[in-house]
C-alpha positions in Angstrom: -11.8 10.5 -2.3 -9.7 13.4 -0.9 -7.0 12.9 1.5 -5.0 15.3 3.6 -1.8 14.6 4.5 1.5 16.0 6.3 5.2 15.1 4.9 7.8 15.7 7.4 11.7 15.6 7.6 13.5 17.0 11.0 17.4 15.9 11.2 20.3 17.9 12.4 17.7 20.8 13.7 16.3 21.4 10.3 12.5 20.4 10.0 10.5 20.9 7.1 7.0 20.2 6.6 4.3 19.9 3.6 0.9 19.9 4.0 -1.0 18.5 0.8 -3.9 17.2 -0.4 -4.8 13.7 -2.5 -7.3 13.3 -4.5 -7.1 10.8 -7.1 -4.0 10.9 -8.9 -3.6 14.7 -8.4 -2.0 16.1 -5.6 -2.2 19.9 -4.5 0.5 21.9 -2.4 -1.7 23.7 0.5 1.4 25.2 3.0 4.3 24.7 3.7 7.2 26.0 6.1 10.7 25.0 6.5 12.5 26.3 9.7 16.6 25.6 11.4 15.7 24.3 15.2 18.4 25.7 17.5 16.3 24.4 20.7 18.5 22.7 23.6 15.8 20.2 24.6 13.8 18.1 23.2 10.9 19.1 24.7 11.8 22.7 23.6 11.6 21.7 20.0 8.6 20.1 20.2 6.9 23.1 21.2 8.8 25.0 18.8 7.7 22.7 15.8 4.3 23.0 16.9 4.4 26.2 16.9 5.3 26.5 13.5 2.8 23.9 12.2 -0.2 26.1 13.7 1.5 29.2 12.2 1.7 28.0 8.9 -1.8 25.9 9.3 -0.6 22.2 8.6 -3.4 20.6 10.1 -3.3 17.2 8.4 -2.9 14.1 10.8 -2.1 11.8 8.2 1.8 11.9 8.4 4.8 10.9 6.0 7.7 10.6 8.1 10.8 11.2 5.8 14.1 9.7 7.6 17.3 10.8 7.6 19.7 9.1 9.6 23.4 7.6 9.6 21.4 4.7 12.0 19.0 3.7 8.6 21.2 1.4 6.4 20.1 1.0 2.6 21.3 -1.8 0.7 20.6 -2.7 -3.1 20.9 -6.3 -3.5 20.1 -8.7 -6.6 18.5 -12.1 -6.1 17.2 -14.4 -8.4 13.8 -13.7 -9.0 11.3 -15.9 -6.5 7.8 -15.5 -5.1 7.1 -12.4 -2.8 6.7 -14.0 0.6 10.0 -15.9 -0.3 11.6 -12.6 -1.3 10.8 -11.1 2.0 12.0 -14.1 3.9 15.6 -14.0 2.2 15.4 -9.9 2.7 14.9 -10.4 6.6 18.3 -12.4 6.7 19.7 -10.1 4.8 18.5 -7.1 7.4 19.5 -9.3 10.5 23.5 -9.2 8.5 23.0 -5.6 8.5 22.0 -5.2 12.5 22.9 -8.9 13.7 22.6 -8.1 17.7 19.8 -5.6 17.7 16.1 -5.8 16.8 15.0 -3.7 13.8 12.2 -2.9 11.2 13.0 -3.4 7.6 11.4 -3.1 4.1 11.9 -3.6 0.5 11.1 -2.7 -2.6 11.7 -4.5 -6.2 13.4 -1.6 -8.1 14.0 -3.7 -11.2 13.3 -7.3 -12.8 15.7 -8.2 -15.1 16.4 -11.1 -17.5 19.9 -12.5 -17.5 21.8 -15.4 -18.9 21.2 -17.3 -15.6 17.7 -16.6 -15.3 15.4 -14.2 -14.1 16.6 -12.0 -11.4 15.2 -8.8 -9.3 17.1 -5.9 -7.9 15.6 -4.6 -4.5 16.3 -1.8 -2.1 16.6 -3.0 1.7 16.0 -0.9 4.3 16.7 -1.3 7.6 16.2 0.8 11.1 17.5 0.1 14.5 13.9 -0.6 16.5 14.7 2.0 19.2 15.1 4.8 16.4 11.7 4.3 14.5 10.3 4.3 18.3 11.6 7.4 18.6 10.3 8.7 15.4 6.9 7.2 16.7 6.8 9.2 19.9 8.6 12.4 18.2 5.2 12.4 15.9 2.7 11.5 18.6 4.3 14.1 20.6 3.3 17.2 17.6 0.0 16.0 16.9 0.8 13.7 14.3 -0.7 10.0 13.5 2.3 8.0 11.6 1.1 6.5 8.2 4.4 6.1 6.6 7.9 6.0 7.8 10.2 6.4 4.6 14.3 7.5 3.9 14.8 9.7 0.8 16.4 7.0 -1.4 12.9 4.9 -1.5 11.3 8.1 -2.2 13.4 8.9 -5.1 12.8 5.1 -6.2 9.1 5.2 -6.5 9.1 8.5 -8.5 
């Protein structure tokens, strides 16, 4: 099955964008553009970014979000090795430290499982995003064209490679 998709980063006025396409395990480059934002408004940039996503043909829908932001907090953490839905229990408290009087989103991944003298353990990436700022993100995209699939910061991305 072939899927398009759009990767996207904008942060300090400096948006890039990748438009590719999946098919199986291969992936193929179609366009991309990367552009410095010097817009006043928001509303300004938007157009702007539009703009250059028609000039440079990125049509996909199918959008990777790619974070960057002092607000997202990445933590590695180990913990002795336990059962997923335990895991994700004991990361939540761990993301509620991180942002104790606000309400976030947060996610994890297992980076490594290691054996040591006490046992099994697992190290594993939190990551953790002020609520309001993935809202943001969320209306940023829907506001260009673009359906969020994935919201992501460049330290998971460099982990699942």
């Amino acid at each position: 099955m072939t899927k398009r998709y759009c990767a996207i980063q904008y942060s300090d006025g400096k948006f890039s964008a990748i438009e590719f396409v999946k098919k199986g395990s291969l992936i193929k480059i179609k366009s991309a553009v990367s552009s410095q934002i010097n817009n006043t408004s928001k509303e300004e940039a938007v157009e702007e970014i539009i703009g250059l996503l028609n000039e440079n043909k990125i049509s996909a829908n199918n959008t990777i979000f790619i974070a960057k932001s002092p607000l997202i907090k990445n933590e590695i953490k180990s913990f002795p090795k336990m059962p997923k839905k335990e895991l994700a229990e004991v990361v939540e408290r761990e993301a509620r430290r991180i942002f104790p009087d606000e309400e976030f989103f947060h996610d994890f991944i297992i980076i490594e499982e290691k054996e040591e003298r006490r046992g099994k353990k697992v190290d594993v990436l939190i990551s953790v995003a002020p609520q309001n700022y993935i809202s943001e993100l969320f209306s940023f995209l829907r506001k260009i064209g673009k359906t969020p699939e994935l919201i992501t910061t460049k330290i998971q991305n460099y982990i699942e490679l």
